[in-house]
VOKE-895980 format. One line per 10 residues: their letters; for each residue x, y, z of N, C-alpha, C. Coordinates in steps of 0.2 Angstrom, whole numbers. Layout:
N
A) X/Y/Z/X/Y/Z/X/Y/Z | ...
END
This chain:
94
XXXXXXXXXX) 4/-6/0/0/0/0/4/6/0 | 8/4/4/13/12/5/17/14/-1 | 20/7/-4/23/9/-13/20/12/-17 | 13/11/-16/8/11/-21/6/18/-22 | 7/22/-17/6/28/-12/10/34/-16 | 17/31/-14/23/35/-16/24/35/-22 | 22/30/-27/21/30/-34/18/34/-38 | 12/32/-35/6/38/-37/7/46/-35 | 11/47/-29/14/54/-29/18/55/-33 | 23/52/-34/29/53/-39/25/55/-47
XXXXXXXXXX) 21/51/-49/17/51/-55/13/58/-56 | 9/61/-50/3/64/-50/1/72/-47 | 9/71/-41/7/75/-39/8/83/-41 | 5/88/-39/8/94/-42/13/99/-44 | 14/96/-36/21/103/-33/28/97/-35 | 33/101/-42/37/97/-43/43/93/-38 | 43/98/-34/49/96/-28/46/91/-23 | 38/91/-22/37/84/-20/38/77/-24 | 36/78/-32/36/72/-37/45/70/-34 | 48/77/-35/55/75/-33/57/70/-27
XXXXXXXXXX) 54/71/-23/56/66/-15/52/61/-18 | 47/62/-18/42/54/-19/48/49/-25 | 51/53/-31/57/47/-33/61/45/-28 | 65/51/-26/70/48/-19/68/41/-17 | 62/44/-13/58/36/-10/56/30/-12 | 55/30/-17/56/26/-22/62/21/-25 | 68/25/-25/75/22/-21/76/18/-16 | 75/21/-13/76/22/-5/72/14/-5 | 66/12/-8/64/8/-6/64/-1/-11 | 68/3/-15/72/-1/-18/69/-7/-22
XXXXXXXXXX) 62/-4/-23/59/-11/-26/58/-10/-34 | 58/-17/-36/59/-15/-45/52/-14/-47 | 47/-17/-42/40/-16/-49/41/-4/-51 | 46/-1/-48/46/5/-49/50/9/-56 | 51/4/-59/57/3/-63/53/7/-69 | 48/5/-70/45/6/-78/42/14/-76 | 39/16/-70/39/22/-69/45/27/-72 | 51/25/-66/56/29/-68/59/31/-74 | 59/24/-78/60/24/-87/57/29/-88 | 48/32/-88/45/35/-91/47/42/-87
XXXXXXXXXX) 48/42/-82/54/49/-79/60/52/-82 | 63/48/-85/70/49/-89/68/53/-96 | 60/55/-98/61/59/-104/53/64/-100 | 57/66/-95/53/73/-92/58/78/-95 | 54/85/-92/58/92/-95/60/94/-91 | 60/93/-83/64/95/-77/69/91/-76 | 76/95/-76/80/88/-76/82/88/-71 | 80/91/-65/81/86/-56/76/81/-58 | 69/80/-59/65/78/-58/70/70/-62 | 73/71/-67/79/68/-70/83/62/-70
XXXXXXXXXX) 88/69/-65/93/67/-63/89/60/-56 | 86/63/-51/81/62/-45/83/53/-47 | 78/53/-53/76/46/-59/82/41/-59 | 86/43/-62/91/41/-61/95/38/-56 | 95/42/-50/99/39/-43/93/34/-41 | 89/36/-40/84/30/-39/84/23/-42 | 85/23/-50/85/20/-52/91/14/-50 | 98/19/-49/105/16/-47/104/10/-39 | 101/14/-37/98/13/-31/94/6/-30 | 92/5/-35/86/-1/-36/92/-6/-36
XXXXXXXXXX) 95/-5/-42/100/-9/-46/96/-14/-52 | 99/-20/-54/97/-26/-56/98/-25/-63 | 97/-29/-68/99/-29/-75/91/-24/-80 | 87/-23/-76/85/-18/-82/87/-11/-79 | 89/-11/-74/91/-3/-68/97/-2/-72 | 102/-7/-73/109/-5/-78/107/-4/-86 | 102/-7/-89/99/-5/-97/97/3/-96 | 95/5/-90/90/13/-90/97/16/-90 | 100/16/-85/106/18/-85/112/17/-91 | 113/16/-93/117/16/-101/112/18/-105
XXXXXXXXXX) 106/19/-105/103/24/-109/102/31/-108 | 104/30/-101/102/38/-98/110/40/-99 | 117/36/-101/122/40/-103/121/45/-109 | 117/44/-112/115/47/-119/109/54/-118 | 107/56/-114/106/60/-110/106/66/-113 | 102/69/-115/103/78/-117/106/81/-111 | 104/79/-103/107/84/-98/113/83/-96 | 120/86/-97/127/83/-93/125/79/-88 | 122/83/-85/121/81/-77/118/73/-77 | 114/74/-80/109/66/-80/115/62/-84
XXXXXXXXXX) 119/64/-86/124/59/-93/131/56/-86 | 131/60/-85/137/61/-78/133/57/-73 | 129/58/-70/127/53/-63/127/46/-66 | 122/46/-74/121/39/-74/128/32/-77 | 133/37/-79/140/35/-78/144/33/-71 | 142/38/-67/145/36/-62/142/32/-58 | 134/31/-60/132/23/-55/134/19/-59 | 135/17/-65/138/13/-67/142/10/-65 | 149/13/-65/157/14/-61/153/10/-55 | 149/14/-53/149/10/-44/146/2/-44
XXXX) 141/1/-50/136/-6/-48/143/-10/-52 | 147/-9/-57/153/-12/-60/160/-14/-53 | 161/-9/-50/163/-10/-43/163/-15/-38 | 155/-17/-38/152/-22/-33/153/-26/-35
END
């Protein structure tokens, strides 16, 4: 209930700084059914809401979390092209 919750914020809500946390938490809780969201986060027009996607996603891990992430290398935003290189490096480490 409570992913379902956060997801739907992330999705819905209005004020973008919240969409923003609610991704966070979505990391933070590390579950993959989150994954196909975050995908559809990767071609918003706010790139914290973005970049947010991204760490979360790293955060998840698992083999479609590294396919988002190698795509998000390709990134019109440095910033988003740069974190999702650097989770890379990190999930290649482990």
């Amino acid at each position: 209930m409570y992913f379902e919750k956060v997801l739907h914020s992330a999705k819905c809500h209005r004020r973008p700084e919240k969409r923003i946390e609610m991704i966070y938490i979505l990391g933070r809780l590390r579950d993959e059914r989150a994954l196909d969201t975050l995908e559809e986060f990767l071609a918003e027009s706010d790139p914290y809401l973005v970049l947010e996607s991204v760490c979360s996603i790293a955060e998840i891990g698992g083999p479609k979390a590294v396919r988002l992430l190698k795509s998000a290398r390709e990134h019109p935003y440095f910033m988003v092209r740069e974190r999702a290189s650097q989770a890379l490096d990190a999930l290649d480490s482990n």
